[in-house]
N, C-alpha and C positions, 0 to 999 in steps of 0.2 A: 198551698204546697203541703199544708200539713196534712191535708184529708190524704195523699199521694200514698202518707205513709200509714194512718191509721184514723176510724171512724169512730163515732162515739153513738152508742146504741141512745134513747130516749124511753122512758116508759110513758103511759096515759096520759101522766102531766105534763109531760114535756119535757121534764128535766132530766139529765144523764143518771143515769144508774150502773152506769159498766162502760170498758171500754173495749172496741170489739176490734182488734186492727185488720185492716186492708192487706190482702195477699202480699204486698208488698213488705208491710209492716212486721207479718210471719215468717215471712221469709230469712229477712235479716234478723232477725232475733233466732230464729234456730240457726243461723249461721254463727252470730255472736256468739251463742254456748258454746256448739261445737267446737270451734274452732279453740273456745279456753279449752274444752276438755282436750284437746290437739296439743295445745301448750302443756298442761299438764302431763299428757303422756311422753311427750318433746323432753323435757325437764328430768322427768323421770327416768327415762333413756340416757341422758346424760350421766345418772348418778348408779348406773346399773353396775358398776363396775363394784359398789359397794352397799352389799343386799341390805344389811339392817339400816342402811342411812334411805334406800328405795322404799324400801318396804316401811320404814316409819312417818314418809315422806306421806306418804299413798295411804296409811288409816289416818294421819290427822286430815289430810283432804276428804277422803271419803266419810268417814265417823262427822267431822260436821257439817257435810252437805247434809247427809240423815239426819244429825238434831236438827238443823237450821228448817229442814220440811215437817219436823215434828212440833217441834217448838222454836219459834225463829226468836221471840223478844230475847227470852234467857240466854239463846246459845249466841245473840250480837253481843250481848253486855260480858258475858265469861269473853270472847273471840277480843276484843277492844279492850278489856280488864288487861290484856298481854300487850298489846299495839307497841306500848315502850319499852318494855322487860323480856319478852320471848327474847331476845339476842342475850342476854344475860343469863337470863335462866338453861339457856343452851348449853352456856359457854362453864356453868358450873356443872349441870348435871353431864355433858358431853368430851367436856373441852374443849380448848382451843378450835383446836379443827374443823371439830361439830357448827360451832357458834354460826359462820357463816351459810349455815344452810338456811334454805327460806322457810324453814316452819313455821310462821306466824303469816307468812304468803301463801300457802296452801292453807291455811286454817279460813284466812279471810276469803279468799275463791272461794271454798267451797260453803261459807255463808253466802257467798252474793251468788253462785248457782243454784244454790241447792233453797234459797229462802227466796227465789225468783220465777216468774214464769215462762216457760219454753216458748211459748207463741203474744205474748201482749207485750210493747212499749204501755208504761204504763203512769210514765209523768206527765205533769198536767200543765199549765199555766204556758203553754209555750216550750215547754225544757226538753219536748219528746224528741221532736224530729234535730237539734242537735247532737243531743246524748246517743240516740239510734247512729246518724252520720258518722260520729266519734267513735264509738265502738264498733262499727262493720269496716271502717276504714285500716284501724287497727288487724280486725280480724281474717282479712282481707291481706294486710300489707304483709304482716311477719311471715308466713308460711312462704309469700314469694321470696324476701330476702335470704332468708332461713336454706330452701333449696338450691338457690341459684348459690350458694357459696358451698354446698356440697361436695367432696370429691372423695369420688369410692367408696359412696353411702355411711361416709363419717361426717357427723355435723360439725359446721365451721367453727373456728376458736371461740370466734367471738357469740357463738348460739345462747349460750347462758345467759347474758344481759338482752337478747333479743327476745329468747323466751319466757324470762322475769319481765322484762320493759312492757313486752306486749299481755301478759297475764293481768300484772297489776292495773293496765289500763281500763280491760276489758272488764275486772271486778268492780272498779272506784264506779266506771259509766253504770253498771247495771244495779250497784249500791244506791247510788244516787236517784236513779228512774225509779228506786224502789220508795225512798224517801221523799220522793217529791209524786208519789200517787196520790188522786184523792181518796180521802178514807175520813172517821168518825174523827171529831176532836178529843174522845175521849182514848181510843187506839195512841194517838199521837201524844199526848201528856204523861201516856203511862212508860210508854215504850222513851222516848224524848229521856225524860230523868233520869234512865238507866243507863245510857249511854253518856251523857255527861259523866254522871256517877262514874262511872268505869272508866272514861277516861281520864278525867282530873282525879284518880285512886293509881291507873298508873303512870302518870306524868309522878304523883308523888313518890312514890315506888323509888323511882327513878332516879326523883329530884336528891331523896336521902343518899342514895348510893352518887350521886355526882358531886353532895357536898362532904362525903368519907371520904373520897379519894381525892378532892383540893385541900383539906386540910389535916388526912393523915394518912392515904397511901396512894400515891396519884398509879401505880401500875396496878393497884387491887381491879381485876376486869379489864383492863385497860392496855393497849401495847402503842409502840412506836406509829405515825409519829407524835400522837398525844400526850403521852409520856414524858418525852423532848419537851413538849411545847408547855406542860402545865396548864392539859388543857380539859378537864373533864369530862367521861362519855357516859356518866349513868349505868343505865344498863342496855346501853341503844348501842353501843360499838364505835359511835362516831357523836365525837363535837358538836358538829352543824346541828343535824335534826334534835340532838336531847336539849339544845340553847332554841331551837323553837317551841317543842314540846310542854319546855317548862316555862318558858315566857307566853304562849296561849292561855294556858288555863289558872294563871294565878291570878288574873285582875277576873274570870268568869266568877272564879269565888268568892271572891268581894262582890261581885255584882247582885248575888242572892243573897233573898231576905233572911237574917239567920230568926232564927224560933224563941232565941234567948240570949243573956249574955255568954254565957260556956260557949254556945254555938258562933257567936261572933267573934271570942276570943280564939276558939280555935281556927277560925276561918282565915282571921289572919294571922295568925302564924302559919301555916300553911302556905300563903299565898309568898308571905317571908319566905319561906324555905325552898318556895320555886321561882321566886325573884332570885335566890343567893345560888341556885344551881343554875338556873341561865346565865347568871355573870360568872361564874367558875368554868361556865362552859367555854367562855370568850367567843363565842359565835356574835358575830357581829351584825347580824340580822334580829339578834335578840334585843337590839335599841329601838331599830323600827317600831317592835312587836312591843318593847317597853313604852313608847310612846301613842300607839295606837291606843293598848290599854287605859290607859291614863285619861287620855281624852275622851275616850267612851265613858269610866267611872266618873269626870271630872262632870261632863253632861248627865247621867246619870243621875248622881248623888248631888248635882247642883236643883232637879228637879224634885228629890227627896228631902230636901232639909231646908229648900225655899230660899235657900240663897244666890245671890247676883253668879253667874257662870262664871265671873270673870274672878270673881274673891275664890271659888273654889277651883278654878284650873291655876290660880296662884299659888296654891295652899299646895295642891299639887305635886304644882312645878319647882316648890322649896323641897317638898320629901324628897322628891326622886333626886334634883342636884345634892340633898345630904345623904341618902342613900350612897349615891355615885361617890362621892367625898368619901364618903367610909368605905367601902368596896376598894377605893384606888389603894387606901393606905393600909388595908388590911392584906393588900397583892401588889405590894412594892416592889417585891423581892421577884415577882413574876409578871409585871404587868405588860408583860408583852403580849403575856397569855389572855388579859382580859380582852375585855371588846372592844374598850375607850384604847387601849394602848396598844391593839391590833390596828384599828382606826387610824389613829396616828402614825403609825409606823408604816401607812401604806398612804398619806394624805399628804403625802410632801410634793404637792404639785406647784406648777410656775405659775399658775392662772387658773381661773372656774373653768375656762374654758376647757386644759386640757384635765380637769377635774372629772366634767360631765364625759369625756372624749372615754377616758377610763375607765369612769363608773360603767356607763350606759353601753360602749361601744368596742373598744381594744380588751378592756377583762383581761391582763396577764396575758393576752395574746390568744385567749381561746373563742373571743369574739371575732378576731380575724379570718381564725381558723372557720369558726362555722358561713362568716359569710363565703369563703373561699369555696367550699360544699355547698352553698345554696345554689351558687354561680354555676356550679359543673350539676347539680339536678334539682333544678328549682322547683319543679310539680308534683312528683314525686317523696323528693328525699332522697337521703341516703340508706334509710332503713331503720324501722323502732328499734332503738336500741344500742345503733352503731355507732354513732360520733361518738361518743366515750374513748371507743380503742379509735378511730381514724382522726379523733384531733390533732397527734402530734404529725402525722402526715399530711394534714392538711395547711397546718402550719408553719411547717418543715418547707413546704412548696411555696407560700405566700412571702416569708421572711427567712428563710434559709439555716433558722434557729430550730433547737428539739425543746418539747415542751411535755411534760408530763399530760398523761391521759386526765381528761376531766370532762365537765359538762359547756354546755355553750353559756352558760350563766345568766339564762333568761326564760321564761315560761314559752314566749311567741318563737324566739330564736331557737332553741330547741325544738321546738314542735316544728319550726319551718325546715330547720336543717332536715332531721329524722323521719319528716311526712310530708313536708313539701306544703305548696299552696294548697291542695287538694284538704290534706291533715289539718291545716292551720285554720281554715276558714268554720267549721263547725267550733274549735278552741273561742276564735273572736267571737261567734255567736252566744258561748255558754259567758265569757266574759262582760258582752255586751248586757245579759239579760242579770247578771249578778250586778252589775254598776245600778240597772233599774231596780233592783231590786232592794241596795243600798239606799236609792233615793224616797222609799216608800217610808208610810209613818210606820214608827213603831210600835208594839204593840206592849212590852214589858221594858223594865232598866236593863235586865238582863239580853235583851233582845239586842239593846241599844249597843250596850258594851262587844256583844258577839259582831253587828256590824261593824261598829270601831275596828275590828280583832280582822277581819274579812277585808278591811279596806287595808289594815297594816299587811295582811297575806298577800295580797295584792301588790302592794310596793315590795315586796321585800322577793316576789314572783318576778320582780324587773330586772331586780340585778342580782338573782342568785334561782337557784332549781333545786331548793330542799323538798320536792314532791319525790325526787326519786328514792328517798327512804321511803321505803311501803306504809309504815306508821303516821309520817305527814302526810304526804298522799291521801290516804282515808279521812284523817283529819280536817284536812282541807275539803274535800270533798263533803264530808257529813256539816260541816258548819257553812258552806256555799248552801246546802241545799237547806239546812235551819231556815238562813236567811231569805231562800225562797219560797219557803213555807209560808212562812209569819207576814211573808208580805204579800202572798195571796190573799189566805183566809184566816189570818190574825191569829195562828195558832203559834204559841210560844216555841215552836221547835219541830223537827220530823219525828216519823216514827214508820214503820213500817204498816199495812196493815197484816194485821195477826192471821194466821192462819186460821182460827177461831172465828173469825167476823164473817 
């Protein structure tokens, strides 16, 4: 099935040296651009009404698709150094108003266009012909939903989450096929570090400005309803993804070897400071992601210092419950607002049973709602991008109650509702070859811990959909394909190959 979509050239020796794809292959990949650059003009059209916010929209796209073809390592790691912070930085330099525009969405497009090929699929290990499927399917779906809700050549209400939905897809697929290309081990370690780097620089960013405003100005950056809730957003705009952001990348830092004791000392305090802003964040996906980490360092650092797993996942498991212990009592006065007393405040069930019913299945009613849309266009979908606005009408119709706009609160649920069977089954496949990919040895601690981190993404993808921040999104995507690197060809992490090579 896979030669259908692309072939791989051999030299003298026999072994691959390029990959050359099947008409088939070229096809859908010049579709795949296009169709982003369709979105991007889509988007742009949207904000025409306001030239300097168009126009500033259109050089940061443009300007880094041209570094990204000049120089792609430098212009990933500056593009990713923002991943957490552009909403922030916006919202000072622009205002309020500014903030929500997608400039750190166009920055990342036009790295994943412009530091990509027009005619090659170019991951390896299996990842091609999903990530191709995923992305034409997308590139393919928005424009028909996008017109059919047309009237009198004004795009529909809800175009903007169609045309951001379906943008960010199309970059994360062609990001990913770029990092899981084969290339030199030394391309990959170099580029690999920089990318960490930059993103655990601004997870920290972030981390400092989420623990200013828990513990001295909770509106500094911040508006309702976070404010209300005492609930921190960094520099991210929202709760949820800055409580993932900063729960990722605090136990990856511990996981590397520091050079010295300064370096160890500050590693962790660091890691401190993006533990104390995921609990300020009270996102409650950020337990998951606390106990992923844990387990990954616990295995880790039990094969570093030669001690029994079971004495240092204890050792562990006392931090983090004295951690938690001092976290509760230092947000007494708010601890609705944590994660534990979010948790609690929504865990008052009669039985596991209607526990799971909840977790996994009803969601506040917006699991209802999506199967309700799966049932009226189960092949299909409803459209990338739509269930957001048509939850509360979908739900309105199933139980006769109104429910705020939100997501279906699952990665497969989501994806089924918005794309249907068609959408979803390339999703299972990319899921399928990440679980294999988990199961492979590894090759560094740090690799270990990133697993752990990728298996916590994974549950925490069951019962919630923090990928529709653009900044998790990438993230998720860049550590799925770490993890499918390293367990190909035992290289510590991706990287692109360099324009250079």
């Amino acid at each position: 099935m896979q030669m259908a979509w692309t072939g791989r050239r051999t030299n003298d020796a026999g072994s691959a040296d390029g990959v050359v794809n099947a008409p088939l292959g070229t096809f859908t990949r010049v579709l795949v651009k296009t169709s982003a650059l369709l979105a991007v003009a889509a988007g742009l059209w949207l904000v025409a009404a306001r030239p300097g916010v168009c126009a500033s929209l259109l050089v940061v796209f443009v300007g880094t698709a041209i570094a990204a073809r000049w120089r792609l390592v430098p212009t990933a790691a500056i593009v990713l150094l923002l991943a957490y912070v552009a909403y922030g930085l916006t919202h000072v330099i622009g205002g309020p108003a500014l903030a929500p525009m997608p400039y750190w969405l166009a920055a990342f497009a036009g790295l994943s266009l412009g530091g990509s090929s027009w005619t090659r699929w170019e991951a390896g290990g299996g990842w091609r012909v999903p990530l191709a499927w995923w992305a034409t399917g997308v590139a393919i779906a928005w424009p028909v939903f996008t017109v059919r809700g047309m009237r009198d050549l004004a795009l529909p209400p809800d175009a903007g989450l169609i045309i951001t939905t379906a943008l960010l897809q199309i970059a994360v697929a062609l990001w990913m096929d770029r990092l899981l290309a084969p290339q030199p081990r030394a391309s990959v370690d170099h580029a690999a570090g920089r990318w960490s780097g930059a993103l655990a620089a601004s997870a920290a960013v972030t981390a400092a400005a989420g623990l200013y405003q828990r513990f001295i100005d909770v509106t500094w950056l911040s508006a309702p309803p976070w404010t209300e809730l005492h609930r921190a957003v960094g520099l991210m705009g929202d709760a949820n993804p800055m409580g993932v952001a900063t729960a990722v990348w605090a136990p990856l830092i511990l996981a590397r070897k520091p050079r010295g004791t300064w370096e160890a000392v500050g590693g962790g305090l660091l890691a401190m400071t993006l533990w104390g802003a995921a609990w300020a964040s009270g996102a409650r996906t950020m337990l998951i992601l606390l106990a992923a980490g844990a387990a990954g360092l616990a295995i880790a650092w039990s094969r570093t210092l030669g001690y029994s797993l079971r004495r240092v996942a204890a050792t562990m498991v006392a931090a983090i419950a004295l951690a938690a212990a001092a976290g509760a009592v230092l947000n007494m006065e708010g601890a609705a607002g944590t994660p534990v007393g979010r948790l609690w405040a929504t865990s008052r069930w009669s039985s596991p049973g209607d526990a799971l019913y909840e977790i996994l299945w009803r969601r506040d009613g917006y699991g209802l709602a999506a199967v309700e849309a799966i049932k009226e266009h189960p092949v299909t979908g409803v459209g990338v991008g739509r269930f957001f606005g048509l939850s509360p009408t979908y739900h309105q119709r199933r139980t006769g109650r109104a429910i705020p706009p939100d997501n279906a609160q699952n990665l497969w649920r989501q994806t089924l509702v918005e794309q249907g069977a068609l959408g979803l089954l390339p999703i299972l496949w990319l899921s399928a070859l990440t679980i294999r990919s988990l199961l492979a040895p590894a090759a560094t601690h740090e690799d270990l811990v990133v697993r752990a981190l990728v298996a916590g993404l994974g549950l925490a993808l069951m019962v919630g959909y923090p990928v529709q921040d653009a900044g998790i999104a990438v993230t998720v995507g860049t550590l799925v394909a770490w993890v499918g690197r390293s367990s190909l060809d035992g290289s510590p992490a991706p990287g692109p190959r360099s324009p250079e090579a």
